[in-house]
C-alpha positions as a Markdown table, in Angstrom:
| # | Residue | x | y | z |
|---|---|---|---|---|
| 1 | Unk | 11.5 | 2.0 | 24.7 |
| 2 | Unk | 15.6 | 2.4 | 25.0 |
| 3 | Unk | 15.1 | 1.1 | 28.5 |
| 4 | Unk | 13.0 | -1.9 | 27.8 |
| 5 | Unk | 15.8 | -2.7 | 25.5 |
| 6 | Unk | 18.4 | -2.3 | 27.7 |
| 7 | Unk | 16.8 | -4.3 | 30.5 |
| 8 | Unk | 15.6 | -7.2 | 27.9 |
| 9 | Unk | 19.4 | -7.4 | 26.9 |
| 10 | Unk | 20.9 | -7.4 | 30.0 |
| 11 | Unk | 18.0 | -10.4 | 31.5 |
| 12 | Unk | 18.5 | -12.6 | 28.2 |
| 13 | Unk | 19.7 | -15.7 | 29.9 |
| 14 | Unk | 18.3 | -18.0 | 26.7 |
| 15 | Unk | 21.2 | -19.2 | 25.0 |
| 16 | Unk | 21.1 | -22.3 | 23.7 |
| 17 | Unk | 24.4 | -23.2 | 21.8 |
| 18 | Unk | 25.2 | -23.2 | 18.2 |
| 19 | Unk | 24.8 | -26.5 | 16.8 |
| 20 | Unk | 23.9 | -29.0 | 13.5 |
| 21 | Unk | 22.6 | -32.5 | 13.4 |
| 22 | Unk | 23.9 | -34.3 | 10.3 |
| 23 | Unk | 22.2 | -36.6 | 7.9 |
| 24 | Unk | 22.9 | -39.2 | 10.2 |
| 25 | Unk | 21.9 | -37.7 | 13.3 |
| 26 | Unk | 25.2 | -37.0 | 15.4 |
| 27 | Unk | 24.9 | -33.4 | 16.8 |
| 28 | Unk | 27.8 | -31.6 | 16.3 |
| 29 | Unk | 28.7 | -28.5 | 18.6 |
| 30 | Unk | 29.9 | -25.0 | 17.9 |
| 31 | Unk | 30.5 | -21.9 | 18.8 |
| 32 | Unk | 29.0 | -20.1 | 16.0 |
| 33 | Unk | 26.9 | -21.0 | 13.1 |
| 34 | Unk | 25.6 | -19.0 | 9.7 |
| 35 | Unk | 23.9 | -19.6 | 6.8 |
| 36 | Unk | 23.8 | -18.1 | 3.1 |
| 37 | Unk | 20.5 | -17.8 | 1.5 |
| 38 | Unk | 20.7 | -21.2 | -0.4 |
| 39 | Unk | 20.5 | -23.0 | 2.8 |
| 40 | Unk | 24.4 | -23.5 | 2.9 |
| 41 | Unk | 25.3 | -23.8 | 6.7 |
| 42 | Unk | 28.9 | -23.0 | 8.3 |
| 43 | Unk | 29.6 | -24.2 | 11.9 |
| 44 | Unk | 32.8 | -23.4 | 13.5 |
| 45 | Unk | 33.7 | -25.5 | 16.2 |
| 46 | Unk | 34.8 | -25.1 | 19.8 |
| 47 | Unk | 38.5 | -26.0 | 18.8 |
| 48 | Unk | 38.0 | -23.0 | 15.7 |
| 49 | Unk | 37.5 | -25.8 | 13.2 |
| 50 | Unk | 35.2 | -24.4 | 10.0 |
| 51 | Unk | 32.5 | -27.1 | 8.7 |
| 52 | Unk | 30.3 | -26.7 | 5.7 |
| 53 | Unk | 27.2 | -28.4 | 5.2 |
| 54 | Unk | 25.9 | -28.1 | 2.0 |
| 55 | Unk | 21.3 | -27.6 | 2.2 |
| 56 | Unk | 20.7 | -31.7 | 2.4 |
| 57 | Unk | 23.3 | -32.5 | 4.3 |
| 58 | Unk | 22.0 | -31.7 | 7.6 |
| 59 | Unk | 18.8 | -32.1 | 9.1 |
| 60 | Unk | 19.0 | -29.7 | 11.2 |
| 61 | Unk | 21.3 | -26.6 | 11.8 |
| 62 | Unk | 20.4 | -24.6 | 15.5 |
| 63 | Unk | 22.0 | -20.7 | 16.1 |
| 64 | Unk | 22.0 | -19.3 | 19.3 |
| 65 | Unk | 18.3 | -17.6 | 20.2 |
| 66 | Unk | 18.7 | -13.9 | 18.8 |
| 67 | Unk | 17.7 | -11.5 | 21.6 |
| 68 | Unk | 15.2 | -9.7 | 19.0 |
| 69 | Unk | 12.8 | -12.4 | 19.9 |
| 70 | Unk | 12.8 | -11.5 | 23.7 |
| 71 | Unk | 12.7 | -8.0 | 22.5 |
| 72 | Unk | 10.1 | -8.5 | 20.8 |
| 73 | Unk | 8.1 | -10.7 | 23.4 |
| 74 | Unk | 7.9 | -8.2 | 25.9 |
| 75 | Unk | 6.8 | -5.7 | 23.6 |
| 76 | Unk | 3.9 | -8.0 | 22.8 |
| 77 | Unk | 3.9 | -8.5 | 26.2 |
| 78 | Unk | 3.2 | -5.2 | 27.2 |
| 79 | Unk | 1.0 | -4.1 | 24.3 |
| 80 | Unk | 3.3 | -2.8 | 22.0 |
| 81 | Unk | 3.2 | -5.3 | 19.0 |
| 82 | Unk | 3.5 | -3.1 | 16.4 |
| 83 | Unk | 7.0 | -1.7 | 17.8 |
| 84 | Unk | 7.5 | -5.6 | 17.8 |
| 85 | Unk | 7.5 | -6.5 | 14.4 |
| 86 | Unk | 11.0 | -4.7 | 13.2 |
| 87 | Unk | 12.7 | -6.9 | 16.1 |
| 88 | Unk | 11.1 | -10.0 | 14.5 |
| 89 | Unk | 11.9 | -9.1 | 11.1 |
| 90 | Unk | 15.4 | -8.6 | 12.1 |
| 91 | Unk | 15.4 | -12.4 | 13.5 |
| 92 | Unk | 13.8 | -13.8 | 10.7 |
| 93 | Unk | 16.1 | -12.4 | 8.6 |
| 94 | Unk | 19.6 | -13.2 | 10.9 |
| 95 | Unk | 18.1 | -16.6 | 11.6 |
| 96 | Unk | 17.2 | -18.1 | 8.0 |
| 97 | Unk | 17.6 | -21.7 | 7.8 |
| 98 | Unk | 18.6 | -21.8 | 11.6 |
| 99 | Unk | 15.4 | -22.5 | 12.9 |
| 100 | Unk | 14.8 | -19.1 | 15.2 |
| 101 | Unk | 13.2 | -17.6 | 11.8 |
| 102 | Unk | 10.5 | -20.1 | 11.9 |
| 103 | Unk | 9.8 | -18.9 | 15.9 |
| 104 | Unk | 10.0 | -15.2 | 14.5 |
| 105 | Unk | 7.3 | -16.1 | 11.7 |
| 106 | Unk | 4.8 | -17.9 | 14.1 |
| 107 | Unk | 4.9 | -14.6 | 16.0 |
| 108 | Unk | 4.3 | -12.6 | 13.0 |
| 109 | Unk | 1.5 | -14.2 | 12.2 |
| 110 | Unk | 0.0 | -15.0 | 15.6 |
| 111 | Unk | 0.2 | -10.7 | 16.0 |
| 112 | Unk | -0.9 | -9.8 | 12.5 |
| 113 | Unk | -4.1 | -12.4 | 12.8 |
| 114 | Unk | -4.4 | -11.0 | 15.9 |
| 115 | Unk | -4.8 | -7.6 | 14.7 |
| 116 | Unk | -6.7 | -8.3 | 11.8 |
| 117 | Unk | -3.7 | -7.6 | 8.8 |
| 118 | Unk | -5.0 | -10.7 | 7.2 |
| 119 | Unk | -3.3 | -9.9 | 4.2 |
| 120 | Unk | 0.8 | -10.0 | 6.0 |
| 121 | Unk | -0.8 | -12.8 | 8.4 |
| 122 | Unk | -1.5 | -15.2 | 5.0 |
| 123 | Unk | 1.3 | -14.4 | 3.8 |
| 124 | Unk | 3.6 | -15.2 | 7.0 |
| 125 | Unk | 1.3 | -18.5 | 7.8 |
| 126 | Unk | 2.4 | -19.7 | 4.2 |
| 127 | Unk | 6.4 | -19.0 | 5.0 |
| 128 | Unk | 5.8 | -21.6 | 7.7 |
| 129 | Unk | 8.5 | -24.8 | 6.9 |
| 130 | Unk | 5.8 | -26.6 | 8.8 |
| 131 | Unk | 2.1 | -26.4 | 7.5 |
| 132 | Unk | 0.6 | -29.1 | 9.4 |
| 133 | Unk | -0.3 | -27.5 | 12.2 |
| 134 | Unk | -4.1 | -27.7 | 12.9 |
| 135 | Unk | -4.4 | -23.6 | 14.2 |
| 136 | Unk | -2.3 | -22.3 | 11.9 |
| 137 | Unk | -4.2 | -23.9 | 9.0 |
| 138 | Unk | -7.1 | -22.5 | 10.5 |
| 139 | Unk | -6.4 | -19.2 | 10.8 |
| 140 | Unk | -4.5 | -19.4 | 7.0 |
| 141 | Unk | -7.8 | -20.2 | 5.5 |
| 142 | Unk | -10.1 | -17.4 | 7.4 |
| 143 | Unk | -7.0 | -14.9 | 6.7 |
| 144 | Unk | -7.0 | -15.2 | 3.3 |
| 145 | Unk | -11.2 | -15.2 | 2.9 |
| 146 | Unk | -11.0 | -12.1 | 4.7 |
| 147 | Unk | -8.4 | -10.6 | 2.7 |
| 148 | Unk | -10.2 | -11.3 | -0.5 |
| 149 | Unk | -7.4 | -14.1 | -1.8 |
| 150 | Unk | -10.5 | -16.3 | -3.0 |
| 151 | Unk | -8.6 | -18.4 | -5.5 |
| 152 | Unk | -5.7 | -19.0 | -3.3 |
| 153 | Unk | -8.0 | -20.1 | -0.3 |
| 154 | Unk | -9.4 | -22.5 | -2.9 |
| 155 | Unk | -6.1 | -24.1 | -3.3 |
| 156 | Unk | -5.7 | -24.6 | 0.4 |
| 157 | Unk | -9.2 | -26.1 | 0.6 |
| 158 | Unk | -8.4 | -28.3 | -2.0 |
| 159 | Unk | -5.0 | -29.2 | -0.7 |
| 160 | Unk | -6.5 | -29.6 | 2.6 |
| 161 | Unk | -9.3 | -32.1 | 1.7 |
| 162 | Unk | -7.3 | -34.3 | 0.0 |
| 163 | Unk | -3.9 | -34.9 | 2.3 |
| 164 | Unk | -4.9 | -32.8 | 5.6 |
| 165 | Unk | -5.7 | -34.6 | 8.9 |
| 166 | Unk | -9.7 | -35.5 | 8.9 |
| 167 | Unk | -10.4 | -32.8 | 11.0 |
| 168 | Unk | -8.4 | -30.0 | 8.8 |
| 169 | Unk | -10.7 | -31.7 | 5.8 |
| 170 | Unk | -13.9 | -31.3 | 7.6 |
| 171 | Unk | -12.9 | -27.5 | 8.1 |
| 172 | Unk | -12.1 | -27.3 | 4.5 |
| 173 | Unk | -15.3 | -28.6 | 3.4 |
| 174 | Unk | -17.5 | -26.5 | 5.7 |
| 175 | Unk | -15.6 | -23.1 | 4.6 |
| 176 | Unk | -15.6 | -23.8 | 1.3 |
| 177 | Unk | -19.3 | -24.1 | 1.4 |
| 178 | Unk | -19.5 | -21.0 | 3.0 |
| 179 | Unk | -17.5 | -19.5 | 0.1 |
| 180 | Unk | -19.6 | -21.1 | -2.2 |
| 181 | Unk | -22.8 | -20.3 | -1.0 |
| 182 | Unk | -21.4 | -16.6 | -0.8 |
| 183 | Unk | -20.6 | -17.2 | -4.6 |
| 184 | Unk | -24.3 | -17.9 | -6.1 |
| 185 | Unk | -23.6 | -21.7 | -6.2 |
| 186 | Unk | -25.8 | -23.2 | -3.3 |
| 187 | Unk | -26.0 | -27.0 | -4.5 |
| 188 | Unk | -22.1 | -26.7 | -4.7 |
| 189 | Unk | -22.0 | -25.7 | -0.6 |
| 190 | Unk | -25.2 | -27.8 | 0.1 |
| 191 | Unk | -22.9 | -31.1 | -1.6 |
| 192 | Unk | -19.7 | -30.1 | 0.7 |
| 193 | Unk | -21.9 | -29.9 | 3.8 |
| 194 | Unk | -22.9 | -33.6 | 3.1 |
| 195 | Unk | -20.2 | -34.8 | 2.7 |
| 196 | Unk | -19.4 | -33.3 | 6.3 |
| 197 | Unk | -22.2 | -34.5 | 8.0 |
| 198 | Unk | -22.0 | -38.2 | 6.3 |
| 199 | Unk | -18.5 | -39.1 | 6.2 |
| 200 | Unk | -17.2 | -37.1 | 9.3 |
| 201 | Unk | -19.1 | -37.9 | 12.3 |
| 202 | Unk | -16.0 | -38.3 | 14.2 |
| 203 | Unk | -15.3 | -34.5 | 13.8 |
| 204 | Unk | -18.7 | -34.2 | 15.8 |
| 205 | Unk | -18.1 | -30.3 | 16.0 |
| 206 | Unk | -17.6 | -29.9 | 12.0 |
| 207 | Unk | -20.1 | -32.6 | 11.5 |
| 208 | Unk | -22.9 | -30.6 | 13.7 |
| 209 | Unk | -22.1 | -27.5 | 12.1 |
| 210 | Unk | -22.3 | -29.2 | 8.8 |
| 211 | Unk | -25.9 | -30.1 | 9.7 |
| 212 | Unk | -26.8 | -26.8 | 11.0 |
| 213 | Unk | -25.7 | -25.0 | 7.6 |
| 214 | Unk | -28.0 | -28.0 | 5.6 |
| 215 | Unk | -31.2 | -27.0 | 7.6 |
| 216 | Unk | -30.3 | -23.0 | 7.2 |
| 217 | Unk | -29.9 | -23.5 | 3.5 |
| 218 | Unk | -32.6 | -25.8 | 2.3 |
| 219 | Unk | -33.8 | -25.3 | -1.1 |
């Protein structure tokens, strides 16, 4: 383990320099760059100049890749994921509002979906800044069904159907038919199943699904 370290440290060429993209999208350089945990970022120049940028002033602010995250790849790697997720922690953490902590999340929950800890991969999916991403919605919604957060996953569906792509609607509507029909209300999943198969024929995968679950479930 001390070795795998040592050799991940010594290889770790990925630096990518410190940097922030103001409001009006000059990048500006820098050696270092920290934030506090209200999003207030500090960037100290190459010439040792100290800038703050108050949380919306910047669009962006960038720190140098923290070596936990190859650390932690090539423990995943090389089947040792749960010795992984300290070194990701310790990103997420050093890396708040610097962008690495979003990479350090989307690993925590790839591994903990993964390894079926639905309950910390639900809860990892939703600290995701972005929550548009098609997968990552998908495996939000199964996560927390499996992990029993039924009310919540209602909320997503919800959410989902009425400002999620077409095809993140269409899965919305076919799980929560599933979770209705699990819940002693088969008109309620028999109407979302429909509304599937009628007004999604584009998503031809959720919309055949859709009429497979209508001819397992007639009344």
């Amino acid at each position: 383990m001390r070795r795998l370290i040592s050799v991940v440290l010594w290889l770790s060429c990925s630096v990518h320099a410190a940097y922030v993209v103001n409001n009006a999208g000059r990048k500006i350089p820098g050696s270092e760059v920290s934030a506090t945990a209200d999003g207030r970022v500090t960037l100290k120049t190459p010439d040792g100049q100290m800038m703050v940028f108050q949380k919306g002033q910047y669009k962006r602010a960038v720190a140098d890749r923290p070596k936990e995250l190859d650390i932690a790849e090539q423990l995943i790697k090389t089947g040792q994921g749960e010795k992984a997720v300290p070194f990701l922690q310790q990103a997420k953490k050093k890396c708040r509002f610097l962008q690495w902590d979003q990479t350090a999340i989307q690993m925590l929950a790839d591994y903990y979906f993964m390894t079926e800890q639905y309950g910390l991969a639900a809860a990892a999916f939703q600290a995701l800044d972005d929550q548009s991403i098609p997968q990552n919605r998908r495996r939000l919604r199964e996560a927390m069904v499996k992990s029993g957060e039924m009310e919540t996953v209602l909320q997503v569906f919800n959410e989902d159907i009425r400002n999620g792509s077409r095809e993140a609607a269409a899965q919305a509507y076919l799980m929560r038919g599933k979770l209705k029909a699990e819940r002693g209300d088969p008109e309620g999943a028999r109407r979302d199943w429909l509304k599937v198969s009628l007004f999604f024929r584009t998503q031809e995968a959720a919309a055949e699904e859709a009429e497979q679950l209508l001819k397992e479930n007639e009344g």
